[in-house]
N, C-alpha and C positions, 0 to 999 in steps of 0.2 A: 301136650302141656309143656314137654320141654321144651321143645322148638321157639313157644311163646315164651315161656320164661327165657330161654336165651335172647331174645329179641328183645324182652320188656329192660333187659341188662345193658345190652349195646347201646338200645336207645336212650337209656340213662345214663350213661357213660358218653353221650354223642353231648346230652344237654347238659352236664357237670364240663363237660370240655371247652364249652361254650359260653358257661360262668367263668370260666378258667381266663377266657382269652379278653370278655368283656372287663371296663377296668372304667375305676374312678380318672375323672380330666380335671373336673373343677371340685373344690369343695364351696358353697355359698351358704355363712352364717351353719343353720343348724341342717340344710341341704343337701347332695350331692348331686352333681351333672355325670352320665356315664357316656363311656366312651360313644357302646353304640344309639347312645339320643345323639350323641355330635352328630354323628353319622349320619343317621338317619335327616336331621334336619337340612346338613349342609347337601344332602340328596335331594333334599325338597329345594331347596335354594337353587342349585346347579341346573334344575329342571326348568324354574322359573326363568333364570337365566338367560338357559336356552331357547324356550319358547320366549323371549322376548327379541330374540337375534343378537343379541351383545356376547360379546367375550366374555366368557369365562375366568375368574381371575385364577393365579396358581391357587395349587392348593394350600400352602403354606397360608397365603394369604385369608382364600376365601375362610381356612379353619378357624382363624383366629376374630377375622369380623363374625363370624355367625357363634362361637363359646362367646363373645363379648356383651353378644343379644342374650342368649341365653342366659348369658349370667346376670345383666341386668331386670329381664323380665323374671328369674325365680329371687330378688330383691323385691321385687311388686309384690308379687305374688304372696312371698311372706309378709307384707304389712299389711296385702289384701287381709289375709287369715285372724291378722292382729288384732282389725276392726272388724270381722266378720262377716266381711264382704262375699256373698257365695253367687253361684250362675244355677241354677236351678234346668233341672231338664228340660220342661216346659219351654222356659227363656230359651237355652241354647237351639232344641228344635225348631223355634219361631226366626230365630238367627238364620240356619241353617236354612229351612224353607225361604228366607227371603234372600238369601245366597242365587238361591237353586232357582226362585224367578225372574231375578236380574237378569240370569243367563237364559230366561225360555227352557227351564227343562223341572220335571216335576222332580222331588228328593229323591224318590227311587231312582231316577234318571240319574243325579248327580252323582248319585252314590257305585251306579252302576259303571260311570265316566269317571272319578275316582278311584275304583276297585280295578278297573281296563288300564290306567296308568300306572297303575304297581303300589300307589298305596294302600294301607290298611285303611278303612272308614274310620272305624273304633279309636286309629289313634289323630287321623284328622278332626274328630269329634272330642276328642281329648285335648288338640291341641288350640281347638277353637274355644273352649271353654275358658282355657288360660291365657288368653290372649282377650277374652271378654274381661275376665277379672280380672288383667292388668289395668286394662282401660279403665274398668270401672273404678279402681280404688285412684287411679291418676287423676281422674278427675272429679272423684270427690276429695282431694286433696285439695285441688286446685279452686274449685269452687266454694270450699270453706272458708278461701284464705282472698277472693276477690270481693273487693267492696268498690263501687260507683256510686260517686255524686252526683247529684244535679247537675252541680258547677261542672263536673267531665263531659256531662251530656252535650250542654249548653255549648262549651268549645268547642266539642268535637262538630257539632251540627255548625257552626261558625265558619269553621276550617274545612269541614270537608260535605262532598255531596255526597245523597245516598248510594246515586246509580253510576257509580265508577267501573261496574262492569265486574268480571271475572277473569282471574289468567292463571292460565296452566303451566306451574314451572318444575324444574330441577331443581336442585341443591346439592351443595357441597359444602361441609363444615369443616374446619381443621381446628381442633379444640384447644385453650387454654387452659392449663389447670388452674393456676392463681394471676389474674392481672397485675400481682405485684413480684412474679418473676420477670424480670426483663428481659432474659436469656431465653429464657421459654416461649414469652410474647415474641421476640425476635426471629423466634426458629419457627415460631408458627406460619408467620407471617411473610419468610421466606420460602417456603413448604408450599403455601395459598398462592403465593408469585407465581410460583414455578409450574405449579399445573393450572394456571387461567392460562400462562405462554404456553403449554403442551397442546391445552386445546385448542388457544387461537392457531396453534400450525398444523392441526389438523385432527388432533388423538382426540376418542370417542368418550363425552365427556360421561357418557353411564359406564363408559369402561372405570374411568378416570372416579367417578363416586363410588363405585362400586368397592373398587382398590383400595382407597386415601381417606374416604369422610369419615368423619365422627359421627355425623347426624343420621337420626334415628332411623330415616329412609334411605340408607347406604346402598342396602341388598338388594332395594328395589329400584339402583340406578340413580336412584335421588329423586327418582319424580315424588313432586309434592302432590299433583293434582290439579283438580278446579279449587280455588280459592278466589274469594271474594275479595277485591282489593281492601274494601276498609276492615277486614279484619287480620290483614297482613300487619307485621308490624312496623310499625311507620320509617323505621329505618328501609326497610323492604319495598315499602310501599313506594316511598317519594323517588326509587327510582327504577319502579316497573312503570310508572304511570306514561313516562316519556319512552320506554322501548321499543321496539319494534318484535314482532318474533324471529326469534333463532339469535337476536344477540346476546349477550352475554355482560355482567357486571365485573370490574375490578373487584378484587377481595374489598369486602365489608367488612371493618370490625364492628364488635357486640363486646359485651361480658363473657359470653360463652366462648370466642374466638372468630376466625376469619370465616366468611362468608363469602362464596360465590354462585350466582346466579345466572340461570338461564331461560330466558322467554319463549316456551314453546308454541303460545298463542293465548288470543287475548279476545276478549267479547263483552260488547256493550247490555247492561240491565237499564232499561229507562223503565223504575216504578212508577207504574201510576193506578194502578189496583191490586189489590191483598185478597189471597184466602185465608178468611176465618172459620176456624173451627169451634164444634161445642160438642161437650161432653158432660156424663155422669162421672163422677168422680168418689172414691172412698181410699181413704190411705190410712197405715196403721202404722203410725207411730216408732222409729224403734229409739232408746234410749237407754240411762243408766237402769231402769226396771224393766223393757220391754226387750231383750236381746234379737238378733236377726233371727235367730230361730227359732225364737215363739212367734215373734212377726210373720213368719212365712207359716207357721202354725194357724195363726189367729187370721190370716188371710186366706187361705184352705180352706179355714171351715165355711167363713162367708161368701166366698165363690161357689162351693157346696149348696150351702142355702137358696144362693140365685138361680143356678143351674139347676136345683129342684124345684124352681119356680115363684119361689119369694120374692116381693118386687125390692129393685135395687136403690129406689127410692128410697123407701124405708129403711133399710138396711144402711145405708149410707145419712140418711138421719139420727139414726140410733147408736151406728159403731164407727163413724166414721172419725179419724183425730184432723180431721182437715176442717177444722172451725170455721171458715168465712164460708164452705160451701156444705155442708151440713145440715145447719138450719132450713136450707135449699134443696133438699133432697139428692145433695153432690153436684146439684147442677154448676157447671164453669161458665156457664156465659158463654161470650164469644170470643176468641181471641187468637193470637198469632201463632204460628205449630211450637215454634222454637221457646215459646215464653217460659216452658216450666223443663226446660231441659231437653240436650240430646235424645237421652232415652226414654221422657216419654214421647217424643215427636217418632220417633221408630218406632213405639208401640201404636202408636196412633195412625201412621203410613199403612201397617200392617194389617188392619181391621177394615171392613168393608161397614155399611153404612149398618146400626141397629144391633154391630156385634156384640159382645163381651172378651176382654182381652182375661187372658189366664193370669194370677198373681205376679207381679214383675219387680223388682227391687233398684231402690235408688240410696243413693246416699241418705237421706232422712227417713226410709223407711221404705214399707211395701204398698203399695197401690192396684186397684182394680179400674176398671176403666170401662164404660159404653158409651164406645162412638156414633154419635148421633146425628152425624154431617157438617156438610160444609160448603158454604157461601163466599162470593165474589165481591168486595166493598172498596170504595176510593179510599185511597188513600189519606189517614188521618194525619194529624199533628201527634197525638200519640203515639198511631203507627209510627210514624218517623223517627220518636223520643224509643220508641221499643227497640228500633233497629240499630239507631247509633247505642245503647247500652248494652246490646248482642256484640256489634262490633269491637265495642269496647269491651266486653268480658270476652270474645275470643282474644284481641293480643292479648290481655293479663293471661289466661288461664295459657295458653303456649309457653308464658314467660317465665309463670309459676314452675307448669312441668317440666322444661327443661334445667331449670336451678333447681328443681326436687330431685332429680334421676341424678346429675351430677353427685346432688351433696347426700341419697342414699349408695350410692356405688363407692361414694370415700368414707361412709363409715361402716360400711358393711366388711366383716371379714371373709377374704375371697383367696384360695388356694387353689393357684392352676399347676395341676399337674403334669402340663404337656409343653 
């Protein structure tokens, strides 16, 4: 017994040493970021890195873009909270498993290939959940504040074709704080010069983003991905359409600051048939009287009810707040994945034919979902009207979020202590 009690001493005295050494870096609003999450992240970051074959930046450097990330995502995060925006276990699991089949391996598996690389699961699972909620309160931000005309339609179908293809690029931002400092515009702009000439004589431009960009995709090199040209934004657009891959744009100015550009490749879409989907549908509502978490309440019990075998038809006549499909037994008709949003088109991917999807949350509420398949159809005039006002709410909501993240990170009170 003594033996243990001196031991159960030491080892408390090992963990109080431990609090001792760990220490506040940022303070964000009512927040705090701690030393060892820097750590810990920029460990994840460094790793990324290196399994991507790029240099490493110093440390000085890399410490200060990754507390930068950080401090802007626990800024989301807190207005996630504001509006009530939550990730449900459910949601993050179905995340997570569709993580884990991208890659050919089952969650155990993932978890097991995560746990073999030195991380903890629990806090990869922790950090994916917050990284769900940032997304999700970003773009129900941004999708509140997007409105399309006709008249936007009708131009944009004027001006541009649907099937301009896809191209996979880089990015490198050098940000402006106010376009009405000239000296700052100036310094940006010479900043943006000087590493398009680094790269043209040779220096490796993910090094070169990794190091110097403002933009959101820094850590990861700057690759943007596959993006669709007509939803690039037309400054973007008009001059990926004539490059070739592996070149490279002069700095672009924006409102946000200098822009440079790199073509990693590029691929032709020629539409000429659509997958339509159709579904049972029931959503609950949330509002001034219905909070998100009676919503995830009141959606619980109904999933309960289905799952003990009450039909969803009914159910979705009787409680559903989705009025146009209601009277219809939830039924949606047919129609494009994307039409009612990012996240339900990932709930809908994720389902196999006659399933039931678990309660899942959007910006206007909670939703249930039975996928009920999906068919191959030519190409409509609708279709077409569908796609260019997708296109069009992808630039706006990009343009949204990035002037959103700017103007919460300059009213947000932010104390770095490092």
């Amino acid at each position: 017994m003594k033996k243990f009690m001196i031991f159960s001493l030491l080892f408390s005295s090992q963990l109080y040493a431990q609090e001792l050494l760990d220490e506040i870096v940022a303070v964000v609003d009512d927040s705090v970021i701690m030393r060892s999450e820097l750590e810990r992240s920029v460990n994840s970051i460094k790793r990324q890195i290196e399994a991507s074959g790029n240099q490493v930046p110093p440390a000085e450097i890399l410490n200060e873009q990754v507390l930068e990330r950080m401090i802007i995502q626990e800024i989301q995060l807190e207005r996630a909270k504001m509006v009530g925006i939550q990730i449900s276990d459910a949601e993050l699991d179905a995340a997570l498993s569709n993580i884990a089949q991208q890659n050919g391996l089952t969650l155990a598996q993932m978890r097991q290939t995560i746990e073999e690389d030195g991380f903890d699961f629990s806090e990869f699972r922790r950090d994916m959940r917050r990284d769900m909620q940032a997304e999700r309160v970003r773009y129900a931000y941004a999708n509140s504040n997007v409105k399309i005309s006709d008249h936007e339609i009708d131009l944009f179908l004027a001006d541009n074709e649907l099937d301009q293809g896809e191209v996979e690029l880089q990015h490198i931002l050098i940000a402006t704080s106010s376009e009405n400092d000239a000296a700052a515009t100036e310094a940006a702009f010479q900043e943006a010069t000087e590493l398009y000439d680094r790269i043209v004589a040779g220096e490796n431009f993910a090094v070169m983003a990794t190091q110097f960009s403002d933009g959101q995709k820094a850590l990861e090199g700057g690759r943007l991905g596959w993006r669709p040209v007509n939803q690039l934004p037309p400054l973007f657009a008009e001059q990926v359409k004539s490059m070739t891959a592996g070149e490279l744009t002069h700095p672009i100015r924006s409102p946000s600051g200098f822009h440079i550009l790199k073509l990693l490749d590029k691929k032709s879409n020629t539409v000429k048939t659509q997958d339509q989907y159709n579904m049972l549908h029931i959503m609950v509502e949330t509002n001034e009287v219905v909070s998100p978490k009676d919503g995830m309440n009141i959606a619980n019990g109904l999933y309960d009810k289905i799952i003990a075998g009450e039909d969803f038809s009914t159910i979705a006549e009787e409680h559903s707040d989705d009025h146009s499909s209601a009277p219809l037994g939830g039924d949606m008709g047919w129609f494009e994945i994307n039409k009612f949003g990012p996240r339900m088109a990932d709930v809908i991917r994720s389902l196999n034919e006659g399933e039931i999807s678990r309660p899942f949350q959007t910006d206007v509420g909670w939703h249930i979902i039975k996928y009920l398949g999906k068919k191959e159809a030519d190409v409509t005039e609708e279709f077409k009207r569908t796609q260019a006002s997708n296109a069009i709410r992808e630039r706006k909501v990009q343009e949204i979020i990035d002037s959103w993240i700017r103007e919460i990170r300059g009213e947000a009170f932010v104390d770095i202590r490092i």
